[in-house]
C-alpha positions in Angstrom: 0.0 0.0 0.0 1.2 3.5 -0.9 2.3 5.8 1.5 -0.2 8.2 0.3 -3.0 5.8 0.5 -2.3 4.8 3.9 -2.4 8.5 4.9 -5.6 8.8 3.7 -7.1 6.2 5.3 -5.1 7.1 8.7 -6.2 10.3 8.6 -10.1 9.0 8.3 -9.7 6.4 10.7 -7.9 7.9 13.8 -8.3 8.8 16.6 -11.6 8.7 15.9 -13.5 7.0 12.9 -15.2 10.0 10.5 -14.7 13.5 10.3 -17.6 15.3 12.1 -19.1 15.0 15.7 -21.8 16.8 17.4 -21.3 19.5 19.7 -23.4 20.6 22.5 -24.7 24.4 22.7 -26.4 24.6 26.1 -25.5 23.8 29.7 -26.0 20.3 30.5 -24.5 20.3 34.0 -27.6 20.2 36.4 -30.7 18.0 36.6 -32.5 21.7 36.0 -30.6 22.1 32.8 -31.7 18.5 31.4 -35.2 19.2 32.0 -35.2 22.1 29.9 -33.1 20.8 27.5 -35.8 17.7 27.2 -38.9 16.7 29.2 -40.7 18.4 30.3 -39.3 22.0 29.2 -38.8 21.2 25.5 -42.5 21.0 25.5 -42.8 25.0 24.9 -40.9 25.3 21.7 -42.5 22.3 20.1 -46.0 24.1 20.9 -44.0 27.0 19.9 -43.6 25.9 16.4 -46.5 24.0 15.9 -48.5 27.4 16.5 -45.9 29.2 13.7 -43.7 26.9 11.6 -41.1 29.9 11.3 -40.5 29.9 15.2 -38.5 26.4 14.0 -35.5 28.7 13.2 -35.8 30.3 16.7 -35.6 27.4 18.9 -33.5 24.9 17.0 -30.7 24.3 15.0 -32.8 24.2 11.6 -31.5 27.6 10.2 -27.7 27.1 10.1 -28.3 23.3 9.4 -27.5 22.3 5.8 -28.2 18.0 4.8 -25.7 17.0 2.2 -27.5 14.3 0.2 -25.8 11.8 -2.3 -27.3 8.3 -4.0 -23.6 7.4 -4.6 -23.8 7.2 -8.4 -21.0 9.5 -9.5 -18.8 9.7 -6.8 -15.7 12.4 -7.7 -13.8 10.5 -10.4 -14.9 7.3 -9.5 -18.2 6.4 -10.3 -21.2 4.5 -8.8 -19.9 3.2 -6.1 -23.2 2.9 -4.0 -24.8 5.4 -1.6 -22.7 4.0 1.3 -19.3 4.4 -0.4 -20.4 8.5 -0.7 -20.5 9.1 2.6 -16.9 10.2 3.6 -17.0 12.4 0.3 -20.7 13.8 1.9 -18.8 14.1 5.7 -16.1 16.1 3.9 -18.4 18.2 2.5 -20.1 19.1 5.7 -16.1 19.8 7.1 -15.6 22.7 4.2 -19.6 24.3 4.9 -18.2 24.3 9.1 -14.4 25.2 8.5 -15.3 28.1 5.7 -18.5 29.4 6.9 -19.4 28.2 10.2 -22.6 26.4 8.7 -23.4 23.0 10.7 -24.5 20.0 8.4 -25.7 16.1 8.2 -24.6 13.7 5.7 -27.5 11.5 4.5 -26.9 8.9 1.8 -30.0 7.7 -0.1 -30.3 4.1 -1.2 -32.9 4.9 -4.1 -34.1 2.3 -7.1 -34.9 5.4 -8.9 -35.0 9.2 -9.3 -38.5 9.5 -8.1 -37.7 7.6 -4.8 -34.9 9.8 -4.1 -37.3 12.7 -4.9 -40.0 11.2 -2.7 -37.6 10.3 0.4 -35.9 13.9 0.2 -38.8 15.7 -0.2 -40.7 14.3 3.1 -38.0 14.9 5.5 -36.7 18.1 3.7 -38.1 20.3 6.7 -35.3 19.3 9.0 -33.0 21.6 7.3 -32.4 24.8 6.4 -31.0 23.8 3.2 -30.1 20.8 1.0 -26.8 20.6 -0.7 -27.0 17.6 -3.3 -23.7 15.9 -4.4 -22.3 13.3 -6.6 -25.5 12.3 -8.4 -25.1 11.3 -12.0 -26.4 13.2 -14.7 -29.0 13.3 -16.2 -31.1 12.0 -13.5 -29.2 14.4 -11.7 -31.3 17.5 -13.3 -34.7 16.1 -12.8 -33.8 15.3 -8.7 -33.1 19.0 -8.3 -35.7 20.9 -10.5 -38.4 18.6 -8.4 -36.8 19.0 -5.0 -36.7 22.8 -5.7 -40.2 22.7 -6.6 -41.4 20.8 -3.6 -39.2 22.4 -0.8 -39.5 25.5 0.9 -35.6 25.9 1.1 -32.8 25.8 -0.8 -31.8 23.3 -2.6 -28.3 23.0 -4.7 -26.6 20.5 -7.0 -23.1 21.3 -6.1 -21.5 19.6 -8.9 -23.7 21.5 -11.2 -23.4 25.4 -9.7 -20.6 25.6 -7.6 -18.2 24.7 -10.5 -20.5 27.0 -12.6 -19.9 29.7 -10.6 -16.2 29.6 -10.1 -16.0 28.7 -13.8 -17.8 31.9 -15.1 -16.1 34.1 -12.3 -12.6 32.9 -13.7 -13.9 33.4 -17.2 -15.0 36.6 -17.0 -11.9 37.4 -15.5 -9.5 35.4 -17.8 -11.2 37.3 -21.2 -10.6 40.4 -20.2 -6.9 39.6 -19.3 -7.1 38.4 -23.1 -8.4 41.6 -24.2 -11.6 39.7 -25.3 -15.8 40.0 -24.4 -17.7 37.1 -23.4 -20.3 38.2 -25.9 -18.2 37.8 -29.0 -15.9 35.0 -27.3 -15.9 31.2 -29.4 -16.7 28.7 -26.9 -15.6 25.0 -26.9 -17.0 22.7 -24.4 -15.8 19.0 -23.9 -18.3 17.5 -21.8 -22.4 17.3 -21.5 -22.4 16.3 -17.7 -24.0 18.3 -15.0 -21.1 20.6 -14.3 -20.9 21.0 -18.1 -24.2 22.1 -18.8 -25.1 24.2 -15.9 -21.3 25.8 -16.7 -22.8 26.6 -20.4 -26.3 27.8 -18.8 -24.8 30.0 -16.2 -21.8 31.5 -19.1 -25.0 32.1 -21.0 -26.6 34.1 -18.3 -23.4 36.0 -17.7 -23.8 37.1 -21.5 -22.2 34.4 -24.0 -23.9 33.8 -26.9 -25.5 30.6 -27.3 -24.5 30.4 -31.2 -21.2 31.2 -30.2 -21.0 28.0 -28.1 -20.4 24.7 -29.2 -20.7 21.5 -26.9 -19.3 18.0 -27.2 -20.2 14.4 -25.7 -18.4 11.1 -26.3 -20.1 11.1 -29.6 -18.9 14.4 -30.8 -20.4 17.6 -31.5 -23.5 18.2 -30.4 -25.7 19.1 -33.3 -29.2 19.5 -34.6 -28.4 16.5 -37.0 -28.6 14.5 -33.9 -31.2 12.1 -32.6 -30.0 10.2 -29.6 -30.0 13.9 -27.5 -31.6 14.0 -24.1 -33.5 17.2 -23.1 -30.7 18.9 -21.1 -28.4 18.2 -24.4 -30.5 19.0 -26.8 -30.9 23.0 -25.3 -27.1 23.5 -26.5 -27.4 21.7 -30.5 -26.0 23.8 -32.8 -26.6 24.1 -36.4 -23.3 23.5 -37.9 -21.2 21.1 -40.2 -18.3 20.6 -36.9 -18.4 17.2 -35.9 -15.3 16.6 -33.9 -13.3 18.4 -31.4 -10.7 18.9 -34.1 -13.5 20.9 -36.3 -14.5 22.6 -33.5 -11.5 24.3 -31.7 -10.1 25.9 -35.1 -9.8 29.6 -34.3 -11.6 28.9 -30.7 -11.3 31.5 -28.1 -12.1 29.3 -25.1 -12.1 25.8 -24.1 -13.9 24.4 -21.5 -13.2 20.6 -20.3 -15.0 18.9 -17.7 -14.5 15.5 -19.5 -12.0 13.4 -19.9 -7.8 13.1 -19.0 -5.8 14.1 -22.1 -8.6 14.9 -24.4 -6.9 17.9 -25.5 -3.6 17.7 -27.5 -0.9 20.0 -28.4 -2.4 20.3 -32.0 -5.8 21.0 -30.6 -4.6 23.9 -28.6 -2.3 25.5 -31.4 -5.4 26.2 -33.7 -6.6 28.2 -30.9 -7.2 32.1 -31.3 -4.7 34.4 -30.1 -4.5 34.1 -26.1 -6.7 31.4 -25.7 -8.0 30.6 -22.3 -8.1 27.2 -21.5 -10.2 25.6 -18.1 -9.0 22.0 -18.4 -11.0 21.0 -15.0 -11.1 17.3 -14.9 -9.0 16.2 -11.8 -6.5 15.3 -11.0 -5.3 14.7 -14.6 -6.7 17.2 -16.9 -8.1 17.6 -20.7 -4.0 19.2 -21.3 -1.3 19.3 -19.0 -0.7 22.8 -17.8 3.4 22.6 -18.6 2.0 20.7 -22.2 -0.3 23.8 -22.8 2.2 26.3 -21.8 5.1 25.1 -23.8 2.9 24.9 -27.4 0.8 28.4 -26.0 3.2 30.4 -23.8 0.1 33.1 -25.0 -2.4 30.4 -23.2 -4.1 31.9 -19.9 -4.9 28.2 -18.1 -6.9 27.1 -15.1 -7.3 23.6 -13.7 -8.9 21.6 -11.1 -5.6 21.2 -9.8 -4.1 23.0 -6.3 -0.8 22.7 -7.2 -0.9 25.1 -10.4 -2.1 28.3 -10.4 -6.1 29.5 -11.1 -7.6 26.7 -9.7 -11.2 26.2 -9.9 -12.6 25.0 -6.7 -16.0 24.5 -5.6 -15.3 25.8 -1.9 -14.6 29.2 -3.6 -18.2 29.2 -3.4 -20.8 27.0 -2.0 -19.9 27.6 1.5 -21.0 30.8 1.3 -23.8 31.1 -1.5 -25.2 28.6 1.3 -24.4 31.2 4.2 -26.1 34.3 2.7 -29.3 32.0 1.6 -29.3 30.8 4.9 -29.3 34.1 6.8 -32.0 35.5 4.6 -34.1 32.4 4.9 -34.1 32.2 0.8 -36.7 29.5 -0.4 -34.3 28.8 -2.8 -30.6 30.0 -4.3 -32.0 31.6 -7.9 -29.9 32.6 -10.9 -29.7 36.3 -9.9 -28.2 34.6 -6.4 -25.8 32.6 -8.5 -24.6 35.6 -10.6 -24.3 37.8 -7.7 -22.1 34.7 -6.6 -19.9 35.1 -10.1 -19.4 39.1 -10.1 -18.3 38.9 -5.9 -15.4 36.6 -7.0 -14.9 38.2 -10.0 -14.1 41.2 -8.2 -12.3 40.0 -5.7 -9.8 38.8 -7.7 -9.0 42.2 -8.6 -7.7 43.5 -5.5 -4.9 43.1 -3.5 -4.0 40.2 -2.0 -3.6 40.3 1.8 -0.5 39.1 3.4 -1.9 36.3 4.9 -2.8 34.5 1.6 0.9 35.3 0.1 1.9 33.3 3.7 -0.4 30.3 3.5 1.4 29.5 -0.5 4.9 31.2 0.8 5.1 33.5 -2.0 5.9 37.4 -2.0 3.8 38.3 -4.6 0.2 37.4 -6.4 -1.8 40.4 -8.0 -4.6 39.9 -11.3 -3.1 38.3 -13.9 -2.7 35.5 -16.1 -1.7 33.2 -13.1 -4.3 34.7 -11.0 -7.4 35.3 -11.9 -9.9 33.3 -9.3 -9.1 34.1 -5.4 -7.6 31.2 -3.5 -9.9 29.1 -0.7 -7.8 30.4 2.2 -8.9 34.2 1.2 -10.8 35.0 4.5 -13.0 37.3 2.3 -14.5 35.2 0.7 -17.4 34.8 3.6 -18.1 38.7 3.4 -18.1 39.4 0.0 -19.9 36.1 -1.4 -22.5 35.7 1.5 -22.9 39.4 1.5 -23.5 39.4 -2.8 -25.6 36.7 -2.7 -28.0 37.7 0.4 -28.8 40.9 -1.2 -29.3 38.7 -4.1 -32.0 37.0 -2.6 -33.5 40.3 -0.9 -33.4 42.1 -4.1 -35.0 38.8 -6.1 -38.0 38.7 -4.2 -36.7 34.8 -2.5 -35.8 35.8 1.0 -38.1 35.6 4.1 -35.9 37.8 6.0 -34.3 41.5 5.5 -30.6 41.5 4.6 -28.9 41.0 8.0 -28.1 43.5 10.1 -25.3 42.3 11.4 -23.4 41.8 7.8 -20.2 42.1 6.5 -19.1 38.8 8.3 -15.5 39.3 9.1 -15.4 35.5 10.7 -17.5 32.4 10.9 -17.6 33.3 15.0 -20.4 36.2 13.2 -22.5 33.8 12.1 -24.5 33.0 15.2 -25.8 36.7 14.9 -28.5 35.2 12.5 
């Protein structure tokens, strides 16, 4: 066994088996205490919130409590594995929502024979929670689970895989053009891959202002086309009329190329035919569509992101989803909309754009990082992340007619120790 792989399975075994435990918030000392913390005094909140369902956020944990949810069918990289197999993925999950933005969670792993019973077991305990974080659920089932969940729950409910690296992917986009000296709007789009994170990345670039005709897609068949028969619904919204038919057709004179496919999908003669600075996210981890060095070396005009940590621009999910999940949570949103999820885009967008603080040039031991080529999506240990995404995307919320409560009073956040002011 590697040493590596030992580590990893060290690290989740000991001392203690899992990652998580639950903590207590109120005295338990005294035989007074435990009779207010159960019979007979819990009896007045339960009354409480049987008179007024909303008094449920008052007297229990239910507003900074988030269920991540996972049938086990696309596990990371490694496929259906089984609900069961998910759950240290789902527990590690519920580690970034507590270490990035103070936000409690429960991992719950679904053994369902099909969408609809997944649907139907989610949807009947969904009140537990103040929000649902779905994960690792393969597409395209994947799109019908949340559309119904959203429409049946009163809170919010979120396909990570799909958004959160839609969000980071469009911030660094954004970003990564204008570096290039191009407009989303007229930019050439290639996109290898028609999973969830794919088309919600297409759907969400769209929103931000691409042009669909500008945009062309491809699945392990090739180009997606009109030509084509065998596309499901969620494919189907991204056929293009066009003659292209392979990835070789379609990057000629590309300006951008999206992967979020396969490992080495993307050769050195695939990214020479590119436009002038191209910008290249080859996301699939932890060996990409191009090896950065590969894509430098034939491009040293290339302006690259990866899934990776140990190159720079990386896109990663806890850039966002902590704290999209904070500001919906301290607004009560009924759900996390698209004007929430481009609030989300333009906060880390911007915040690339300022100065990095010393702390941040500490944490990766370097004396410099500023907006550039190599940076052009803030790093996970940026501790403003929490203010200026939770405070983009609550206004969001306010602003779009979702939340149940004003925008905080208590906002910016400066730590997760501010979140108990909700």
């Amino acid at each position: 066994m590697s040493d590596a792989r030992q580590a990893a399975l060290d690290y989740h075994a000991k001392p203690i088996p899992g990652k998580l435990s639950i903590e207590l918030t109120k005295p338990t000392a005294t035989a007074k205490d435990l009779a207010l913390a159960y019979s007979p005094g819990v009896a007045e909140p339960c009354r409480e919130i049987a008179r007024d369902p909303e008094n449920a956020y008052r007297y229990t944990g239910k507003g900074n409590l988030v269920a991540v949810i996972s049938d086990g069918s696309a596990i990371l990289g490694l496929g259906n594995l089984g609900a069961l197999a998910s759950k240290p993925v789902m527990e590690g999950k519920g580690v970034l929502f507590k270490r990035f933005a103070g936000i409690n969670s429960v991992d719950i792993e679904v053994n369902s024979e099909s969408p609809q019973a997944f649907i139907d077991t989610v949807a009947r305990i969904a009140d537990t929670w103040g929000g649902i974080n779905l994960e690792d659920i393969k597409a395209p089932e994947c799109f019908e689970i949340e559309q119904a969940l959203i429409e049946q729950c009163s809170i919010p409910v979120f396909h990570d895989d799909q958004h959160g690296t839609a969000i980071v992917t469009a911030a660094g986009m954004l970003n990564a053009l204008e570096i290039a000296g191009k407009r989303l709007e007229d930019a050439s789009i290639v996109c290898m891959g028609a999973g969830a994170a794919a088309i919600a990345c297409m759907k969400l670039l769209v929103a931000c202002g691409a042009r669909a005709e500008n945009l062309v897609m491809l699945d392990r068949k090739g180009v997606i086309h009109t030509g084509r028969e065998d596309l499901n619904p969620y494919k189907a919204m991204f056929a293009v009329d066009t003659d292209k038919r392979t990835l070789d057709d379609a990057i000629d004179g590309a300006d951008v190329f999206v992967g979020l496919s396969g490992p080495g999908l993307m050769s050195a003669d695939h990214i020479r035919k590119m436009a002038p600075n191209p910008v290249v996210f080859a996301c699939t981890n932890p060996d990409p569509e191009i090896h950065p060095d590969l894509a430098r070396e034939v491009r040293p005009d290339v302006i690259m992101a990866t899934g990776r940590s140990d190159y720079p621009n990386q896109v990663n999910n806890v850039l966002g989803f902590p704290f999209i999940f904070r500001g919906a949570l301290d607004v009560r949103a009924t759900r996390i909309n698209e004007e929430m999820k481009v609030a989300a885009v333009h906060a880390l967008k911007d915040l690339a754009r300022e100065p990095v603080p010393q702390e941040v040039l500490d944490a990766y031991e370097k004396s410099e990082m500023s907006f550039g080529r190599e940076y052009i999506i803030p790093t996970p240990v940026d501790v403003r992340l929490l203010e200026r995404i939770t405070s983009a995307v609550a206004q969001a919320a306010v602003d779009s007619g979702v939340a149940r409560r004003p925008y905080p009073s208590h906002y910016p956040l400066k730590s997760v120790d501010d979140v108990y002011g909700v």
